[in-house]
N, C-alpha and C positions, 0 to 999 in steps of 0.2 A: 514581491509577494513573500510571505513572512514560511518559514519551513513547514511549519503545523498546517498550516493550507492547502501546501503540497501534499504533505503524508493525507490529507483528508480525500483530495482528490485524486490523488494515486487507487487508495486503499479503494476510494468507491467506484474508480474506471475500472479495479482490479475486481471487483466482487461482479460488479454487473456485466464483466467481459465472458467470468465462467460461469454464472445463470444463463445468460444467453447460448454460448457455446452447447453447454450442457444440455440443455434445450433440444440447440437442433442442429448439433453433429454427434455430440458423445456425451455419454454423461459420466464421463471422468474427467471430463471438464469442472466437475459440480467440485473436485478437490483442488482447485483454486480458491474457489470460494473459501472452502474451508482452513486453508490455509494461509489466506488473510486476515482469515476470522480469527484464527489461534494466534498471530501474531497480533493482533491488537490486542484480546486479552494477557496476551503475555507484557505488554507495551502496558498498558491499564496497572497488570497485578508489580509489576516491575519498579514499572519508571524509566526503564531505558527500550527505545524505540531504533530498532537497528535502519527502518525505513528513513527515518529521521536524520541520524548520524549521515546516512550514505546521500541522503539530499542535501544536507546542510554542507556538503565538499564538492558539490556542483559548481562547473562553472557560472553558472548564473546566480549564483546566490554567493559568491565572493566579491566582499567591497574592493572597488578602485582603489591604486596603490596614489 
């Protein structure tokens, strides 16, 4: 699976972990959310995506030698 995939379903397990949370245990949970939010606009206004960088050095996303 291609990096950009990952950062998409990270970011969206990440957004809908602290809605939920925030919901119904705390709602400083809801800065989760928002702290995903800020780093995708910053990834957006940017170009560089620190989610990205730090997925694409995963072991699973390194080609066989």
């Amino acid at each position: 699976m291609e990096v950009n995939r990952q950062v998409q379903i990270t970011a969206g397990a990440l957004v809908l972990s602290g809605i939920v949370l925030g919901a119904a245990v705390s709602p400083a949970f809801y800065l989760l959310s928002a702290f995903v939010g800020a780093g995708l606009m910053m990834a957006g206004i940017t170009g560089w995506c620190g989610m990205a960088r730090l997925l694409a050095v995963m072991p699973w996303n390194r080609r066989a030698a």
